[in-house]
C-alpha positions as CSV (number, residue, x, y, z in Angstrom):
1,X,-8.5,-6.9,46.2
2,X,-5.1,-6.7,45.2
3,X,-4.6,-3.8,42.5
4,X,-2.1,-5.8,40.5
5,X,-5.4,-8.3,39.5
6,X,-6.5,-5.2,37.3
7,X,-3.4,-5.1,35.2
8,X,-2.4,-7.5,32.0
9,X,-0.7,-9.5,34.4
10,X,0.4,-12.8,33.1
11,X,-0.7,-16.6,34.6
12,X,1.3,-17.8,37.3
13,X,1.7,-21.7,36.9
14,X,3.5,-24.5,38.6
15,X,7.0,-24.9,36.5
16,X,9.7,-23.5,35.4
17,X,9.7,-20.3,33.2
18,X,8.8,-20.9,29.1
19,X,11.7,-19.4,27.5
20,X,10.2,-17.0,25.0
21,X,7.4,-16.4,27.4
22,X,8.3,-12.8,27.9
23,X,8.5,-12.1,24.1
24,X,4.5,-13.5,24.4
25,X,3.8,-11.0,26.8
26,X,5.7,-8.4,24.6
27,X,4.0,-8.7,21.5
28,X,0.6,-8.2,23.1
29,X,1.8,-5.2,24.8
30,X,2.7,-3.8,22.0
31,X,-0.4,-4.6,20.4
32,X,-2.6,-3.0,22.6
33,X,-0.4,0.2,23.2
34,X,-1.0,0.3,19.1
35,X,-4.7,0.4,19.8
36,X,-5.3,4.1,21.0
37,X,-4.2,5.4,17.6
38,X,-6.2,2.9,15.4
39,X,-9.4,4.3,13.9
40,X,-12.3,2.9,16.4
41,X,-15.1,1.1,14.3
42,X,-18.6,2.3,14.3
43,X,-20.7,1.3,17.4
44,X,-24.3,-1.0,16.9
45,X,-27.1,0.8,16.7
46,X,-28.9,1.7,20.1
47,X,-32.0,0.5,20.7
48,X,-35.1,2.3,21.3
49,X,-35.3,2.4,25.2
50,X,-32.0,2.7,27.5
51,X,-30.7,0.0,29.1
52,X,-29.1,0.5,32.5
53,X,-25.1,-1.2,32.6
54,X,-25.2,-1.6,29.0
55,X,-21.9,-2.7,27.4
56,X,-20.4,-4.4,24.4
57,X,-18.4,-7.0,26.0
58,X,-15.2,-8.2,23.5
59,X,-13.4,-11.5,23.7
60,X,-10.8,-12.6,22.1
61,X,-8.6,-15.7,22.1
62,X,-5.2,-16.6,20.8
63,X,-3.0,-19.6,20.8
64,X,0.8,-19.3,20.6
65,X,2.3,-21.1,17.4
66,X,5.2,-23.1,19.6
67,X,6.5,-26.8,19.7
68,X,4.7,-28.5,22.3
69,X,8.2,-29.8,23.3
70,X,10.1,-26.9,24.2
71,X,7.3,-25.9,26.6
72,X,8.6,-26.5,30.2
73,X,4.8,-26.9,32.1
74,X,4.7,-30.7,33.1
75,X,0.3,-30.2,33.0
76,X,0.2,-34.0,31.1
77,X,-0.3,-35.7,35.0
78,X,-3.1,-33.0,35.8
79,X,-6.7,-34.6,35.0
80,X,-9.4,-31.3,34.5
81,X,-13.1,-32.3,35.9
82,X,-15.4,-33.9,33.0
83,X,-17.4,-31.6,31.2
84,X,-20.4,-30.6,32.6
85,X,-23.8,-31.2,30.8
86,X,-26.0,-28.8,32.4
87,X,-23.8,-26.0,30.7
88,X,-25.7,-25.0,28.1
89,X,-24.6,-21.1,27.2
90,X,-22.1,-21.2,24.3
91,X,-20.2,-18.1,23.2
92,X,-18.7,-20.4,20.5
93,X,-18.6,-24.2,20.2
94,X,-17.8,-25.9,17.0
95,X,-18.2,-29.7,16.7
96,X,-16.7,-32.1,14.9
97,X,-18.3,-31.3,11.4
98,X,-17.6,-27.7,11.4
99,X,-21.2,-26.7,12.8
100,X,-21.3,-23.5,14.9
101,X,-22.8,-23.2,17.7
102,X,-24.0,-19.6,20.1
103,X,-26.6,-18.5,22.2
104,X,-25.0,-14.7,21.9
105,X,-26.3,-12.4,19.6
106,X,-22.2,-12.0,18.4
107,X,-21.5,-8.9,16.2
108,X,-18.9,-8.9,13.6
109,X,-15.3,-8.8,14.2
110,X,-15.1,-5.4,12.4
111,X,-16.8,-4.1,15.5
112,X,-14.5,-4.6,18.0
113,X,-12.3,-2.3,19.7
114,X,-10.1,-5.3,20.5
115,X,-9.8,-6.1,16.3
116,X,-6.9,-3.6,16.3
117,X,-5.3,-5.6,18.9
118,X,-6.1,-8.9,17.2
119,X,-4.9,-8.5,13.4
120,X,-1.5,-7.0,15.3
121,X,-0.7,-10.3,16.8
122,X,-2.4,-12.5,13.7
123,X,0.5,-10.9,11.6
124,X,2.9,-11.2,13.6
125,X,3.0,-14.7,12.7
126,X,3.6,-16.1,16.1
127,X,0.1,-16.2,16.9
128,X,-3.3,-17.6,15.6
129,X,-6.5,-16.1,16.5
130,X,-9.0,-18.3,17.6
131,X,-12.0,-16.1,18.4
132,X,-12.5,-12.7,18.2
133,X,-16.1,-11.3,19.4
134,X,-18.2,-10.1,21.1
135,X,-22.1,-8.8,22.2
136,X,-24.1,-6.6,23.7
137,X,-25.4,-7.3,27.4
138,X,-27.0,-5.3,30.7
139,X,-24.4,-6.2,33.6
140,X,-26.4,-4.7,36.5
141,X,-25.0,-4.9,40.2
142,X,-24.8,-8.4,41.5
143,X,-25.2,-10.0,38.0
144,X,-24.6,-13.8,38.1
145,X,-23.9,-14.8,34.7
146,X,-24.1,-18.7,33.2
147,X,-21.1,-20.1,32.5
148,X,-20.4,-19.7,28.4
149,X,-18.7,-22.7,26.5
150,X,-16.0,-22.6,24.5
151,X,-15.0,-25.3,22.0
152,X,-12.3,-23.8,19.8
153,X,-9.1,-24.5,17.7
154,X,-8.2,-27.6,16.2
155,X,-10.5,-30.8,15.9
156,X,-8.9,-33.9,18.4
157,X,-10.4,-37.0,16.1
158,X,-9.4,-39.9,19.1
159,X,-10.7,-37.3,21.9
160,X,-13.4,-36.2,20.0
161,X,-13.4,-32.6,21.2
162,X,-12.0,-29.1,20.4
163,X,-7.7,-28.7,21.7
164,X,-9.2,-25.4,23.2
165,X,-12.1,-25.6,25.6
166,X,-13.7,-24.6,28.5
167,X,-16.0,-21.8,29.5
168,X,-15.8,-18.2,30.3
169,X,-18.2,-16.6,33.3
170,X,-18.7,-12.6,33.0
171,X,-20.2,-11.8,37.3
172,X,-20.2,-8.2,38.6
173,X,-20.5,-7.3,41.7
174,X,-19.0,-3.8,42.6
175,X,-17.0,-4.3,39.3
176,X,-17.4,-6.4,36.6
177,X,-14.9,-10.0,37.2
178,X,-14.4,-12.3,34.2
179,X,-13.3,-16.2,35.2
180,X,-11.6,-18.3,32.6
181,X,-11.6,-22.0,32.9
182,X,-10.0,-22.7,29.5
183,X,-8.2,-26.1,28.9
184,X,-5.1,-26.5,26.0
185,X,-5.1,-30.4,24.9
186,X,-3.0,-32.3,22.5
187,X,-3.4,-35.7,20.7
188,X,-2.6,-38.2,23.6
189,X,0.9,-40.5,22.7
190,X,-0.2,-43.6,21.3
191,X,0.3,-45.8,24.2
192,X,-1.9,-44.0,26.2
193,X,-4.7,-43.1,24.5
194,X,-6.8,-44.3,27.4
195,X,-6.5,-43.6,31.3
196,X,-8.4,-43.3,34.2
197,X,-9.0,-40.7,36.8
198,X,-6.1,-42.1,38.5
199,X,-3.6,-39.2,39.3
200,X,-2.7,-37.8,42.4
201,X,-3.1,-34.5,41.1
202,X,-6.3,-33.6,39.9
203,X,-8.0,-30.1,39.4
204,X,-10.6,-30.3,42.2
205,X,-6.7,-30.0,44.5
206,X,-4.7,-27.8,42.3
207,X,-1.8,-25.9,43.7
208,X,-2.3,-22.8,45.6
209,X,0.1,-20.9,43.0
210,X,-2.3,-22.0,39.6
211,X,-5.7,-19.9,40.3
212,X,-5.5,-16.2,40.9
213,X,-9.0,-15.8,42.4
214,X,-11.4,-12.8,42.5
215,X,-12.3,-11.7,46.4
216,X,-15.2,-13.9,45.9
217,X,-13.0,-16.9,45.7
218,X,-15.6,-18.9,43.3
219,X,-14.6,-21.0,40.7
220,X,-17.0,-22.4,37.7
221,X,-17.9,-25.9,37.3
222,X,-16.0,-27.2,33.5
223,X,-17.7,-26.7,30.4
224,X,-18.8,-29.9,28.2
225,X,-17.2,-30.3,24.8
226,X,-18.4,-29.8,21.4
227,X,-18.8,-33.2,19.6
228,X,-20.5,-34.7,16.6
229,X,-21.1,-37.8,18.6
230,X,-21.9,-37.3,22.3
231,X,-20.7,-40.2,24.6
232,X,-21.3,-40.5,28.5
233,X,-18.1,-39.3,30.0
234,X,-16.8,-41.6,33.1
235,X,-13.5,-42.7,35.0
236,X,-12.2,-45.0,31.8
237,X,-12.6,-42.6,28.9
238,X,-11.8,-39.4,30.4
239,X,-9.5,-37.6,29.7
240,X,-9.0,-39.1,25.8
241,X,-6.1,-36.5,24.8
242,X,-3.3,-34.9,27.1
243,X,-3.2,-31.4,28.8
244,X,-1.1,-29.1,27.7
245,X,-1.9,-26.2,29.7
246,X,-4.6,-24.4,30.9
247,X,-6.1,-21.3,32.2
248,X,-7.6,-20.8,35.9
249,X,-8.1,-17.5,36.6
250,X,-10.8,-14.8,38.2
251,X,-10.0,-11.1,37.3
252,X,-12.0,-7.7,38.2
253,X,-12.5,-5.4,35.3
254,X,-12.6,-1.7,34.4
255,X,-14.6,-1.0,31.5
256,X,-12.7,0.8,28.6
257,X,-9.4,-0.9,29.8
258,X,-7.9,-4.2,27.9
259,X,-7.3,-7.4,30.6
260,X,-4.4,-10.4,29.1
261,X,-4.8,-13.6,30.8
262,X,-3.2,-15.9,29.5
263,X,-0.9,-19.6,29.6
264,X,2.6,-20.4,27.9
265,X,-0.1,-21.7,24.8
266,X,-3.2,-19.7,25.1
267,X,-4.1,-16.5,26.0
268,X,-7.6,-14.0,26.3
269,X,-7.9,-10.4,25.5
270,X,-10.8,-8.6,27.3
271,X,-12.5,-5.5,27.0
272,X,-15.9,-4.4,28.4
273,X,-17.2,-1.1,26.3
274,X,-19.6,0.8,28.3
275,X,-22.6,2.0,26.0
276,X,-25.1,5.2,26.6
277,X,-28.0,4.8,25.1
């Protein structure tokens, strides 16, 4: 696999360049170059018998605070696949009324080598934090994980869904890969608040130059989305809101090393902390 994969290399996507884009990718790297002199936070307590490939795996999600308009991605044509129901891991989904949702033991923020990292870009003022956590899990050789669902951000009333979701898949094989699928929506204009699956360009035939696959060349299926009133999703009232980026990406990780994937809107910090018990 190509080496450049295990760097905090940046999303390539279809248009032209988002001015201010680099400053993004700045102000992370400066953020994390911060992190080697900040005071590391006390590790959870171990547990009574070893586990083999034990790590504290850390996550953590931030949108860009930009005008919608000044970003130069033309994503509103692209139609993502419907959610899928059989999904049913969740890192973090919150639904309509504010009820969150897991099926991870998460530990507190405080915890997280990635915090540092975090509050940097949180103060910064160009950025908003949408989840930071993490847990503790056994990645043995040839691990196949389920997909976990992510329902973040702001509530879409007239889509009835989170504007960030999607789900995250943690595999290893010889290495440990993370695979985002994470979708950036906005309100859809009035006039078309409904459309059908009717585009050319859909995401089961994205462009070659959007997904930056592991060597396995897999991709997830789409993760359904948090709402307080479930509805059966078909050609006519799917999408209900307009996409305004997204992430596709497969990348192989080192533990103790920070990975940025990200979008012009959203990115994902990750960090893998190998624990010996």
């Amino acid at each position: 696999m190509n080496n450049s994969n295990m760097g905090a290399k940046h999303l390539r996507t279809p248009a032209n360049v988002l001015p201010g884009k680099s400053t993004f990718v700045f102000v992370v790297a400066l953020a994390l170059s911060s992190m080697a002199a900040a005071q590391q936070p006390s590790q959870q307590a171990a547990a009574a018998e070893p586990r083999p490939d034990y790590y504290r795996a850390e996550i953590v999600i931030v949108e860009r605070t930009v005008d919608p308009e000044s970003i130069n991605e033309r994503m509103a044509s692209r139609i993502p696949e419907p959610p899928n129901p059989e999904i049913t891991e969740i890192l973090r989904a919150v639904d309509g009324s504010g009820t969150v949702e897991t099926t991870r033991d998460l530990v507190s923020r405080s915890e997280l080598h990635l915090n540092y990292a975090a509050s940097r870009l949180e103060n910064s003022g160009k950025y908003r934090v949408l989840l930071a956590t993490g847990w503790y899990q056994s990645f043995p050789p040839d691990f196949e994980g389920e997909p976990l669902r992510v329902a973040i951000g702001d509530w879409l009333a007239e889509a009835g869904h989170r504007d960030v979701e999607g789900h995250i898949t943690i595999d290893r094989q010889r290495y440990l890969h993370v695979g985002v699928h994470l979708n950036h929506w906005q309100p859809m204009p009035p006039a078309e608040n409904t459309i059908g699956l009717t585009e050319e360009v859909s995401e089961e035939n994205p462009p070659s130059d959007t997904v930056e696959n592991s060597e396995e060349g897999t991709e997830n299926a789409g993760a359904p989305l948090a709402s307080p009133e479930p509805a059966a999703v078909s050609d006519v009232n799917w999408p209900r809101a307009e996409l305004l980026t997204w992430i596709r990406e497969t990348r192989r990780m080192r533990s103790e090393e920070v990975h940025f994937l990200d979008s012009p809107t959203i990115g994902v910090l990750v960090f893998f902390k190998k624990i010996e018990e």
